[in-house]
N, C-alpha and C positions, 0 to 999 in steps of 0.2 A: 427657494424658501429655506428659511434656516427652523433645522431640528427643531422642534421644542425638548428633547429631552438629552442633547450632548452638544449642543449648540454650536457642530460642524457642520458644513455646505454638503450635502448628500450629492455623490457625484449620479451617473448619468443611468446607473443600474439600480439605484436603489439604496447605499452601503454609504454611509458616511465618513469623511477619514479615519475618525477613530476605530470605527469598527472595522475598514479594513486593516488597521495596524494589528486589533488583537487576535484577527482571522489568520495574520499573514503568520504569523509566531506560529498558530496550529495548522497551517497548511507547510509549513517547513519543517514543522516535525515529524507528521505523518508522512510525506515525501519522502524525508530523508530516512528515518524507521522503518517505513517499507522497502525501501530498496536495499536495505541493510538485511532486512528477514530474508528475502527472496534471494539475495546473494550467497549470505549464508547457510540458511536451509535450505534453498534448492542446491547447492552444492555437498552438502551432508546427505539429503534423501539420495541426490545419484550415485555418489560415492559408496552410499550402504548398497544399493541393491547391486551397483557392478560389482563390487568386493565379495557378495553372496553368491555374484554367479561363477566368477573367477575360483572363487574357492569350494564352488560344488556344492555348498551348501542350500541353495535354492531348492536342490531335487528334493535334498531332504523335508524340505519347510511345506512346500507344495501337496506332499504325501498327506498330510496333516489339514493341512491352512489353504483355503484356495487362493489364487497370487492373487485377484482384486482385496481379498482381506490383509493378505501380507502386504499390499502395495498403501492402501490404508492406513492401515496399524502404523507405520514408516511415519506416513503424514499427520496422522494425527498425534501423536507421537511427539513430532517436532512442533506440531502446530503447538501445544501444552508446552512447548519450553521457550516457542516465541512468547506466548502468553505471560508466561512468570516472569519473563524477561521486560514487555510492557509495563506490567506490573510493576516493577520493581525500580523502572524509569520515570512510573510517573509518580512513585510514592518522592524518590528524592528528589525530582524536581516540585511535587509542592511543599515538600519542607524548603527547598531552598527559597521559593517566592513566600514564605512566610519570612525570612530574615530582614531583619529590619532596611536595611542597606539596600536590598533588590528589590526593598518595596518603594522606598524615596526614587531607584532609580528607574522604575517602570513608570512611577507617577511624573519623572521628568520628563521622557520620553510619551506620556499620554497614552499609554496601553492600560487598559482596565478588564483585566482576566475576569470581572462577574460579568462583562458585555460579550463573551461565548454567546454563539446562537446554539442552543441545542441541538436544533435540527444539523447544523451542520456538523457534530459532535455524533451524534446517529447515523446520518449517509458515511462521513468517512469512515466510523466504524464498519458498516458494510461494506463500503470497496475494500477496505485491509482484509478484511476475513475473502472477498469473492477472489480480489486479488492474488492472495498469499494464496489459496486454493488452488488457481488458476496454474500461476508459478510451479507449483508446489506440485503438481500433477502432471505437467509438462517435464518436467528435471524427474521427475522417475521411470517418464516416458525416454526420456533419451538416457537414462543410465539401464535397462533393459532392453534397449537394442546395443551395448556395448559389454566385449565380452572380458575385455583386459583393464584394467586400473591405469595403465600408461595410456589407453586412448581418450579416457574422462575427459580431459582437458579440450584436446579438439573437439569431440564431440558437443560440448556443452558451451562452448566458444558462440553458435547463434543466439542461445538464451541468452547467453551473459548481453550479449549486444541487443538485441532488441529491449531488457529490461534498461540497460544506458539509455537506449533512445526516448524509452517510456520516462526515466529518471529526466534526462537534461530538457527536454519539450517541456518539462512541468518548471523545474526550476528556472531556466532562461524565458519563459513566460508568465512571471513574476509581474512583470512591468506592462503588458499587454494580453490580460486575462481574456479577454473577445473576443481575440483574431482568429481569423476561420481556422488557421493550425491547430489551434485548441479546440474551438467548437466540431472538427473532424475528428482531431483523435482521441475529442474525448468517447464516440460510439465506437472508440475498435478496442474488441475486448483486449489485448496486450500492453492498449496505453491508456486505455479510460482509468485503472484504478490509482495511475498519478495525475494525469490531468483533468477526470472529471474534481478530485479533491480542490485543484487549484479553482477550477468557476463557483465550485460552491462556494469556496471563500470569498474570493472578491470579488464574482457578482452573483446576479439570481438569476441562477436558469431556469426558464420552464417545468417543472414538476412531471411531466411527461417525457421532456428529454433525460431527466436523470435517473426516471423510472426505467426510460429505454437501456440505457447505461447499463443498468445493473441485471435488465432481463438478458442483455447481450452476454453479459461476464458470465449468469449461469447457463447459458447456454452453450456455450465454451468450454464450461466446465464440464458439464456434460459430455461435450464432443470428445475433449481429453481422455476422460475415464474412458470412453468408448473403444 
C-alpha cells in the first residue's frame, strides 16, 4: 500500500523510506555523541579519581565527603558539562538547517527534520542519560582500583574496547537493522545504549522489548554503584 501522507512504499517494519532517511541522521548523531561522551568522560572521571588517590588527596576528601558522594559529585559533574556540550551542538546545528542552502539540500536528498518521531527523540534520550551513566560509573570503578596515573591506560583499555564494540555493532548495522546481532545486543546493558538507538530508528520494536532495554541498563547501573 502506498502512504497516504509521504507517498513512499513503507518497507516491511512499519517506517517508510523517507522516515527512515530522517531517523537515520538522528540515530548517527546520537551514536556517534555518545561514544564521544563516554570516551571522553569516562576518561576524565578515571583520570580524576586515580590522580586523587596517587596524590593522597582522597584520604583527605573522604574525611569529609563519603566516596559514593565524591564518586557522584565526579559524574555528575561531568554529566553537566556533557550536557552544555549537547546543548550547544544542537543549537548550531539548528541554525545551520535554518540556512537557506542546507535547506534546498535536505529537500534534494528527501529528508524532512518535522517527520522526527518523538518517541524516538524520548527513548534515545534515555539510553544517552542510562548509557552515559552506565559508562560513567564503570570508568570510576576501574580508576579506583588503580593506584598510579601511568597504569590508567591499561587499566581502562577493556572499556574503551567494549564501548568500540558497542560503537561499530550500531554503526556497521546501518544497513541491517533486524538481524538477530542487533536484536541480541540490543538487551545487554554495555551495547543496548548504541544499538537499541539503531532499531528504534529504523524499525519498530515491540514496546516491551525496549522497556526491557532500559530496565536492564538501570539495572546495571545499579550493580555498578554497588
Amino acid at each position: 500500500q502506498i502512504s497516504a501522507t509521504s507517498g513512499a512504499i513503507p518497507d516491511e517494519e512499519g517506517k517508510t523510506e523517507s522516515e527512515q532517511a530522517v531517523n537515520m541522521v538522528v540515530v548517527y548523531f546520537i551514536i556517534i555523541f555518545l561514544f564521544m561522551a563516554v570516551m571522553i568522560s569516562g576518561q576524565m572521571i578515571a583520570s580524576e579519581i586515580t590522580a586523587e588517590k596517587s596524590s593522597r588527596v582522597m584520604e583527605i576528601l573522604i574525611t569529609s565527603v563519603s566516596p559514593l558522594k565524591s564518586m557522584f559529585g565526579k559524574i555528575f559533574g561531568m554529566f553537566i558539562l556533557v550536557m552544555m556540550q549537547v546543548v550547544l551542538y544542537l543549537l548550531v546545528i539548528f541554525l545551520n538547517l535554518q540556512l537557506p542552502h542546507n535547506v534546498d539540500t535536505l529537500n534534494d536528498m528527501n529528508i524532512d527534520l518535522s517527520g522526527i518521531d518523538p518517541a524516538l527523540l524520548i527513548y534515545s534520550l534515555i539510553l544517552f542519560l542510562t548509557g552515559f551513566f552506565l559508562f560513567a560509573t564503570l570508568y570510576a570503578a576501574v580508576g579506583s582500583i588503580v593506584s598510579r596515573t601511568e597504569d590508567l591506560g591499561q587499566a581502562v583499555m577493556p572499556m574503551t574496547i567494549i564501548s568500540l564494540a558497542g560503537f561499530y555493532i550500531a554503526i556497521f548495522s546501518i544497513a541491517t537493522p533486524d538481524s538477530m546481532l542487533v536484536k541480541v545486543t540490543s538487551f545487554i546493558p554495555l551495547f543496548s545504549p548504541f544499538v537499541m538507538v539503531l532499531r528504534l530508528g529504523l524499525t519498530d520494536p515491540p514496546l516491551w522489548e525496549v522497556l526491557t532495554s532500559i530496565g536492564l541498563l538501570l539495572a546495571a547501573i545499579y550493580a555498578a554503584v554497588y
